[in-house]
Each structure stands twice: as structure tokens, then as C-alpha cells.
C-alpha positions as CSV (number, residue, x, y, z in Angstrom):
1,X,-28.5,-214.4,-102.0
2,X,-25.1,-214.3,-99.8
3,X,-23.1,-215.8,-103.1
4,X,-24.4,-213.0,-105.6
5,X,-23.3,-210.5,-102.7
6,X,-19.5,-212.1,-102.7
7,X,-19.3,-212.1,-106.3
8,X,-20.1,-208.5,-106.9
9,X,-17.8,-207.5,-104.5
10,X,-14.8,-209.2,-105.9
11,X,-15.7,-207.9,-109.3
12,X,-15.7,-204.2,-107.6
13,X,-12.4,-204.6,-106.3
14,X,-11.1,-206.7,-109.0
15,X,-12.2,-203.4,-111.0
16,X,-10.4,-200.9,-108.5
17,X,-7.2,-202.8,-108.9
18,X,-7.9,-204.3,-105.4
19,X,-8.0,-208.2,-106.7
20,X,-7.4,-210.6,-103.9
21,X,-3.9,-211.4,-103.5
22,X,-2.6,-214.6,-105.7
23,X,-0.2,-217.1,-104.2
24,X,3.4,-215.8,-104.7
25,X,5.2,-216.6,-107.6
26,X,8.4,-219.6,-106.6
27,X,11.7,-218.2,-105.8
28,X,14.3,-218.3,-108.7
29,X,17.4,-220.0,-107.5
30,X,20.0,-218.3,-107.5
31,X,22.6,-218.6,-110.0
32,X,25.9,-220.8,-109.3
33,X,29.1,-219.0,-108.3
34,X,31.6,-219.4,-111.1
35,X,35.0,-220.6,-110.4
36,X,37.9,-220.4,-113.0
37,X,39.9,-223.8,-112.2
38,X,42.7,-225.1,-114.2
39,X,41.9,-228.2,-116.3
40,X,44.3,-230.9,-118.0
41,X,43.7,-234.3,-119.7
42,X,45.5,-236.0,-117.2
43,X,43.6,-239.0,-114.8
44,X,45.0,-237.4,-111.9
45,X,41.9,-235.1,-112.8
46,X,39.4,-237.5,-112.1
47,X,37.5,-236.9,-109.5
48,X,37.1,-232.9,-110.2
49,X,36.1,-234.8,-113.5
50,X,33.2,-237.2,-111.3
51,X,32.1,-234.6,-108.9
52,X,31.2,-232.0,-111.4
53,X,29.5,-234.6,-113.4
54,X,27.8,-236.1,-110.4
55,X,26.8,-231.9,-109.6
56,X,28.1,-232.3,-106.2
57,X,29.7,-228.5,-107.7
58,X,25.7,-227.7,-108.6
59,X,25.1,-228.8,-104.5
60,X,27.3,-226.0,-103.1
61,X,26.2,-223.6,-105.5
62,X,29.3,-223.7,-107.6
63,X,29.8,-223.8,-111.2
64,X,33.2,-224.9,-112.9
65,X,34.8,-222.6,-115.5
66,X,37.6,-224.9,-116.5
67,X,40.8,-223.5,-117.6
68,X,42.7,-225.6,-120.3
69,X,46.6,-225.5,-120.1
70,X,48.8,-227.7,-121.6
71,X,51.3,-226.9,-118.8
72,X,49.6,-226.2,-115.5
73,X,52.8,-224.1,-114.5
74,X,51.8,-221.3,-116.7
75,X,48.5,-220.4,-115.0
76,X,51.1,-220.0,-111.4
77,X,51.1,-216.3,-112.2
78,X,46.8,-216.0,-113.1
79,X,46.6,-217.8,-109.3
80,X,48.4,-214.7,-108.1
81,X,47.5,-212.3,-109.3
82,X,43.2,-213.1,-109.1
83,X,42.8,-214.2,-112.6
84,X,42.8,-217.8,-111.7
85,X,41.0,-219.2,-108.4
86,X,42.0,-222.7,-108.2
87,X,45.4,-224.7,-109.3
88,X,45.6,-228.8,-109.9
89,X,48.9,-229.4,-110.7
90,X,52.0,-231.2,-109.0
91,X,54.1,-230.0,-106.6
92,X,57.7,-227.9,-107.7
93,X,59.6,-225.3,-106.9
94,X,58.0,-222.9,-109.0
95,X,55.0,-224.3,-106.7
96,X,56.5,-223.4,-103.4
97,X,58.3,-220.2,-104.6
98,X,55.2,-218.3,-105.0
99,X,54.1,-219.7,-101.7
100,X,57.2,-218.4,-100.1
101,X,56.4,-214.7,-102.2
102,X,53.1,-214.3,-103.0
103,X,51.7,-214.7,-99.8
104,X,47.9,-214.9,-101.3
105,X,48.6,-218.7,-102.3
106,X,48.2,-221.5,-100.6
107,X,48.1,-225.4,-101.2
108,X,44.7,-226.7,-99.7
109,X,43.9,-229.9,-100.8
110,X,47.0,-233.3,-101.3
111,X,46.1,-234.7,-104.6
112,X,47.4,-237.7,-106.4
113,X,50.2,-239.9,-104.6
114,X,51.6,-243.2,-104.9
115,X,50.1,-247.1,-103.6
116,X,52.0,-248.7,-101.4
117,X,51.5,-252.2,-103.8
118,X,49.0,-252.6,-106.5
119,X,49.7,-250.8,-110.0
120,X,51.5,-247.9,-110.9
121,X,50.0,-244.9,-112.1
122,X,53.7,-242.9,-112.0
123,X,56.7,-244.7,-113.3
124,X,59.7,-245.0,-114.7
125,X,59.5,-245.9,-118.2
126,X,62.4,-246.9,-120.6
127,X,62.0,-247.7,-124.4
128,X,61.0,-251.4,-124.7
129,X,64.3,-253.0,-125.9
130,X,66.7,-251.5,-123.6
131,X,64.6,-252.7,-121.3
132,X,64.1,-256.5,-122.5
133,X,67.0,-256.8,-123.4
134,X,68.7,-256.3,-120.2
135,X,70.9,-253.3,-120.8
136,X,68.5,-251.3,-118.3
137,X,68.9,-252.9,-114.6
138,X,69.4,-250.9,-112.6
139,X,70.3,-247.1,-111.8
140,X,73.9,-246.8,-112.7
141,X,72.8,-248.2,-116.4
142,X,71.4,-245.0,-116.9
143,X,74.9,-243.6,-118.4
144,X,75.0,-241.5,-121.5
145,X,71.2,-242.4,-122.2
146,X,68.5,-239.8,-123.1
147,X,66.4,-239.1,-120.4
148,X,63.1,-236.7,-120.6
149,X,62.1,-234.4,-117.5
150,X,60.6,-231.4,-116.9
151,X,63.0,-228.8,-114.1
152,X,59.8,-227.3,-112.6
153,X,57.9,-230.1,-112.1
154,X,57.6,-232.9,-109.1
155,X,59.4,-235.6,-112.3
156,X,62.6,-233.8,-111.9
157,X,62.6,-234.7,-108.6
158,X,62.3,-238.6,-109.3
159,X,65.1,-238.4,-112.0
160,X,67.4,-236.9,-109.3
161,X,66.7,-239.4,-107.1
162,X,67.4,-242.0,-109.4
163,X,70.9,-240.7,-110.8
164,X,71.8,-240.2,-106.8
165,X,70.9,-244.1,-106.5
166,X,73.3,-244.8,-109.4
167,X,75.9,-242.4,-108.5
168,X,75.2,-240.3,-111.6
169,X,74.8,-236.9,-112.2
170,X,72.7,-234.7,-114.9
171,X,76.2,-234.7,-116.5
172,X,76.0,-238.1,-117.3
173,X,73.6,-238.2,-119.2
174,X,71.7,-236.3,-121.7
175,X,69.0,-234.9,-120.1
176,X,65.9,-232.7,-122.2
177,X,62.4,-230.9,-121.2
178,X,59.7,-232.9,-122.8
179,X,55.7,-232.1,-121.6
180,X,54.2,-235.3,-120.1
181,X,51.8,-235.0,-123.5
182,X,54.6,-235.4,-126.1
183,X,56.3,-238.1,-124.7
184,X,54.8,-240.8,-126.4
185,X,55.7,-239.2,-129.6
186,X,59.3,-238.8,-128.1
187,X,59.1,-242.3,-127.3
188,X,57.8,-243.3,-131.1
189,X,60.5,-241.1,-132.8
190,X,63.2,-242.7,-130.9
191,X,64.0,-239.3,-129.3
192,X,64.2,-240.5,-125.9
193,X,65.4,-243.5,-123.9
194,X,63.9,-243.1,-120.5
195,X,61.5,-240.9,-118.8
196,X,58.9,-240.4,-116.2
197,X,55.7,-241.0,-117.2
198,X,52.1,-241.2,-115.5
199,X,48.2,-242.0,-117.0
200,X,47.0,-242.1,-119.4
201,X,50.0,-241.3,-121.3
202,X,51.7,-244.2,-120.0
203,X,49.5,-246.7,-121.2
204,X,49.4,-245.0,-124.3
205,X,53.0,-246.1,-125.0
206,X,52.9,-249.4,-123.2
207,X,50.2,-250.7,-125.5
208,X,52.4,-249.1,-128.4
209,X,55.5,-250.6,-128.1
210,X,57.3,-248.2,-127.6
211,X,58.2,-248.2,-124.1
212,X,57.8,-250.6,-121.2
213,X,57.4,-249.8,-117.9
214,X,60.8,-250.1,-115.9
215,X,60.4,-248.7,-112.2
216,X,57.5,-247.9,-110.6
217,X,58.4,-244.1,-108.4
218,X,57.7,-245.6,-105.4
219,X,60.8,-247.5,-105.6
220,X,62.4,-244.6,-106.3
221,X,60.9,-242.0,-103.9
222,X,58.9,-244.1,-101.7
223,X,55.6,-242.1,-100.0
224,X,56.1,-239.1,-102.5
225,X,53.1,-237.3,-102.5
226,X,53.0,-235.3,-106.1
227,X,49.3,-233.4,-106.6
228,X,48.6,-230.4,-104.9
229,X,45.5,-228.4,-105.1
230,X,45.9,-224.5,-104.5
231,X,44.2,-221.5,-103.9
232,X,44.3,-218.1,-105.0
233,X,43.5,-215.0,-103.0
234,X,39.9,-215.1,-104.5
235,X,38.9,-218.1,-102.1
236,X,41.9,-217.8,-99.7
237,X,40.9,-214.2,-98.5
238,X,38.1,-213.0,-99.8
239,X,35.7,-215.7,-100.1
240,X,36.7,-218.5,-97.9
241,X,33.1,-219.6,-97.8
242,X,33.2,-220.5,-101.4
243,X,36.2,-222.2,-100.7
244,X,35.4,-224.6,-98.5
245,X,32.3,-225.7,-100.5
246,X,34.5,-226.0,-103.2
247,X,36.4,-228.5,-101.2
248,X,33.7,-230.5,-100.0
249,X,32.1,-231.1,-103.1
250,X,35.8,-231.9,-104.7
251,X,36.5,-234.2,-101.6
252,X,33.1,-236.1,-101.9
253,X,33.8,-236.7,-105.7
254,X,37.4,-237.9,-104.2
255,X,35.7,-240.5,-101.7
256,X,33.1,-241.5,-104.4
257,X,36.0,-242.1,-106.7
258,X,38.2,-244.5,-103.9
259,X,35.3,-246.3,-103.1
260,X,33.7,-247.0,-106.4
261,X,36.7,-247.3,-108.6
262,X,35.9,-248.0,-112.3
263,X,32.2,-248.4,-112.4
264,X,30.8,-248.3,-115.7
265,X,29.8,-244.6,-114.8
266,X,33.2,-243.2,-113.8
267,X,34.6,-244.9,-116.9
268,X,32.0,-242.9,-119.2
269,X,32.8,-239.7,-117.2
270,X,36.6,-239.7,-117.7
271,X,36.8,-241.4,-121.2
272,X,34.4,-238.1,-122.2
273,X,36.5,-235.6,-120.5
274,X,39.6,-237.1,-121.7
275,X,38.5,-237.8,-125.0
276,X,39.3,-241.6,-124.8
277,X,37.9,-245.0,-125.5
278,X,35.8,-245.8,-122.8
279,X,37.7,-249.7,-122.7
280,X,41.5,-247.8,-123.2
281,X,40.1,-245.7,-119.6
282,X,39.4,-248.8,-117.8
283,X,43.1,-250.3,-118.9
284,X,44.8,-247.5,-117.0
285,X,45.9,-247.6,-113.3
286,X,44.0,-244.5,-112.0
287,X,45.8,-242.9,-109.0
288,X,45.9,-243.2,-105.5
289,X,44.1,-240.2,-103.9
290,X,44.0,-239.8,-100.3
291,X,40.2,-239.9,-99.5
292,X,40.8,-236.6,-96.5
293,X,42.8,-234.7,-98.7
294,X,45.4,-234.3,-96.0
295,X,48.8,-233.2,-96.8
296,X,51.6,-235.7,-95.7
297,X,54.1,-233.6,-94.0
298,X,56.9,-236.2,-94.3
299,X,56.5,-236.0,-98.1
300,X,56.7,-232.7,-98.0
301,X,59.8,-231.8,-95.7
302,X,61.4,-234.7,-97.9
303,X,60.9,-232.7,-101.0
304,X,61.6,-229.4,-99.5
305,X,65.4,-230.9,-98.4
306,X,66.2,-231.7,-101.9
307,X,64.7,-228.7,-103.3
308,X,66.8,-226.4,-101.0
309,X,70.2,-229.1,-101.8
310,X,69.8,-228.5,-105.5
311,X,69.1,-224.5,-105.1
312,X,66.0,-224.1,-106.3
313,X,64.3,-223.4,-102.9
314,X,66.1,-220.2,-100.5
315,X,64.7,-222.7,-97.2
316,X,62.1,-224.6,-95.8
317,X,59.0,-223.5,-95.4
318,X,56.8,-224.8,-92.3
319,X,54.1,-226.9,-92.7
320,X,51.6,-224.4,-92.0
321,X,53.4,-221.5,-94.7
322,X,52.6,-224.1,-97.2
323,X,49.0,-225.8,-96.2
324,X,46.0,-223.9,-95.3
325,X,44.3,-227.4,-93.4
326,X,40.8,-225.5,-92.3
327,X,39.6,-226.4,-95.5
328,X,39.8,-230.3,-95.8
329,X,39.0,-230.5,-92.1
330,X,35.9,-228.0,-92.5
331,X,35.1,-230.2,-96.1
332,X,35.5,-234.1,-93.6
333,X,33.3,-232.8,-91.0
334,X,30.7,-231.9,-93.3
335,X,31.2,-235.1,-95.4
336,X,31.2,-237.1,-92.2
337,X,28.0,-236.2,-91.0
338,X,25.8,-236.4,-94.3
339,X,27.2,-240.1,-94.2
């Protein structure tokens, strides 16, 4: 008779509104933390490409909201003024300038530099015949030729170095602004007889005939480190927690990327983002990125000297006015003890 008992009493509470209490209902998760971060179809964007595709983003609680620019020196002023929160681009003065007077910007993360040996994802590139044919030797054959560059970027740099080494000036040779994207057309339209170049665009006109690769940078500006991740005040001041996962989830995809190399996965991932045959990915030579994401000081003092010779930086800046390091070393201790 006990059961009966039990059952009418739940019924009378049930009817009261007094029903026994259920098991709660799961926790939603909380929704990612967006983070507007420039984007461009360059290799050097690999690994932001591999760890937001892996979702080591997703692991932090970070979503990307990728920012398209054709030239990453336009979003400097977003980064600013809030509008942008992170910057992948190369180093410039325009770069250190708004270091120097912003003072809510900071470079966090060293991106893309050069191999000591081993291809070369950054070079020199001349069109084909002047090179086979041996009018292009060496620096000082650079006379009177037309030479592609951009002022506010790390490749104007290079080409200075390389007149210096042949005792040329800009004002011996014709010199023009051409976007690392339309070179190839350049190139193609016999507009240009020498520029900079880096991946995949360099391939691009390799495999064309167009142009053939002459000098690797290194031999040029040996050590030069050229990608720079920054932040804006967003993650520098107001969220530094956000920040620093940003970092260690970019950093893992970094250390994933050196280890693995072109697996057929990686491959898939860039030739998507890129928008490239997965076979014309794999024939590039994807850049060197330092696995720590340390800043190499000597690269940078180097850079700053010429940038201050030529006038386009007022002085130095210290180390420590340029790089905010409590991120990448928050971001390896982290890494270092999940391996």
C-alpha cells in the first residue's frame, strides 16, 4: 500500500505546482569573443590561416573577424584608433611612427623572417632575360633599370641596401610603387625590370616566365626580420587577457606549422584561404617563422639605423617602446606545459 501512498502524493504536488525538481538543464557555452584582425592572401599568413582552422582560436574562446586589405598599411590608423585589434603586416616606418605617437600600439608577436640556407620565400627578382643573359650580376648592374618598391614597407629597405652595395642611389635608377599583388602583372607587361618579391606571388611569376629569381634578401640584409604582429589598445590595455590567448593559440598554430610543414592538411588549409591550387601551394617556399615569436633585437636596431639615416624615423626607439614581450612569454609557458 506504501507505493499508491507515494504516487498520490506526487500527483498532489505535481498539481500544486510543487513537482519534484528535474535535473538542470546543460550550461550554454558562452559565445566566442570576436576579434577584428587584418587579413591578406599572402603565405606569410599561414599559420593564423592553420590555427583558426585547427580551432585552437575556438580553444581560447576567440573567434576571428578577418579584415581584408589589399595593403595592410591602410588599416595602421583603425589599430589606433580601436576600430582594428590586431595588425599582420611587415615592419616600416609608418609601422614604428605610430609606435613612437600613438602610444596604444604595440608590436607583440616577430612574424615571418628569413632561413639561414634552404629556399627563399623573400627575394630579389629580375625579369628572366636580364637575368640569363648576364646583364644582371651583380649590384652595380642595377643602373637606369626599373625597379618596383613600396616607401612604407620593410621592401624599401632591401632595395636601399642593395643600391648602397652597388654604390647607387634612387637617382640612378627609375624607381616606382607597385603592391606586392600586381607585380606579376608588372612583370608580364614588361613594366618592371627588378623587384622584391615574396610567396606566393613569386612563384607565380617564376613558373611564368616572366621573372627569375636573382638574389635571395638574405644576401642582401642578412638576419632581417620583416613580419610583425601588433596590437591595438583593445587587447593592449583593456583586455590583456584576450590578448594573450590570442597569442597562444596563434603561437601553437606557429609551432604546428614549423614542425609539420606541408602536410597534406596545411596544404588544403592555405590553398582554400588563398584561393590556390592545392599542388601550386605545395611549390612555394613557405616562410621561416620563429616558433617563440620573439623579436630579434639586432634586426631591429639594424632597421631602426637606416630608418633614422634616410629620415623617415626622428630616433630610435628602445626595445621595450617597440615590443610588449609579456605576451609571447605568457603564450610559451602555457604552450610548454600542455606539451
Amino acid at each position: 500500500m506504501r507505493r499508491p501512498k507515494l504516487l498520490l502524493v506526487a500527483v498532489a504536488l505535481a498539481a500544486c505546482g510543487l513537482a519534484a525538481p528535474s535535473s538542470p538543464a546543460p550550461a550554454k557555452a558562452p559565445k566566442p569573443k570576436k576579434l577584428r584582425v587584418t587579413v591578406l592572401d599572402t603565405l606569410s599568413h599561414a599559420p593564423l590561416y592553420i590555427a583558426e582552422e585547427e580551432g585552437f582560436f575556438a580553444d581560447e574562446g576567440l573567434a576571428i573577424d578577418g579584415l581584408t586589405f589589399r595593403d595592410t598599411a591602410a588599416a595602421l590608423p583603425g589599430l589606433a584608433a580601436g576600430d582594428i585589434d590586431v595588425y599582420l603586416g611587415t615592419i616600416g616606418p609608418n609601422v614604428l611612427n605610430l609606435i613612437a605617437r600613438a602610444g596604444n600600439v604595440k608590436l607583440v608577436v616577430a612574424r615571418s623572417g628569413q632561413r639561414p640556407e634552404g629556399c627563399a620565400a623573400y627575394a630579389i627578382v629580375a625579369k628572366r632575360e636580364l637575368v640569363e643573359s648576364g646583364r644582371l650580376k651583380r649590384p652595380a648592374d642595377l643602373r637606369g633599370l626599373r625597379i618596383g618598391t613600396e616607401r612604407t614597407s620593410a621592401n624599401f629597405y632591401v632595395i636601399s641596401a642593395l643600391l648602397e652595395a652597388g654604390g647607387l642611389t634612387l637617382d640612378d635608377v627609375e624607381a616606382s610603387n607597385v603592391p606586392p599583388r600586381l607585380k606579376p602583372e608588372a612583370f608580364e607587361r614588361d613594366l618592371l625590370d627588378v623587384s622584391t618579391s615574396s610567396e606566393p606571388w613569386m612563384t607565380r611569376m617564376v613558373e611564368s616566365g616572366s621573372a627569375a629569381v636573382w638574389l635571395p634578401t638574405r644576401d642582401i640584409v642578412p638576419g632581417f626580420q620583416y613580419g610583425v604582429m601588433l596590437f591595438g589598445p583593445r587587447l593592449l590595455e583593456d583586455d590583456r587577457e584576450s590578448g594573450r590567448r590570442f597569442v597562444t593559440a596563434y603561437l601553437r598554430g606557429v609551432r604546428q606549422y614549423a614542425r609539420d610543414g606541408k602536410t597534406d592538411r596545411h596544404v588544403a588549409i592555405v590553398a582554400q584561404r588563398l584561393r590556390l591550387d592545392a599542388d601550386f601551394v605545395r611549390r612555394t617556399c613557405w616562410p621561416y617563422h620563429p616558433p617563440d615569436g620573439h623579436v630579434d633585437r639586432d634586426s631591429l636596431d639594424r632597421y631602426q639605423t637606416w630608418a633614422v639615416k634616410a629620415g623617415f624615423l626622428d630616433r630610435k626607439l628602445a626595445a621595450d617602446e617597440v615590443w610588449d614581450r609579456s605576451f609571447v612569454d605568457h603564450a610559451n609557458a602555457v604552450l610548454d606545459r600542455r606539451e
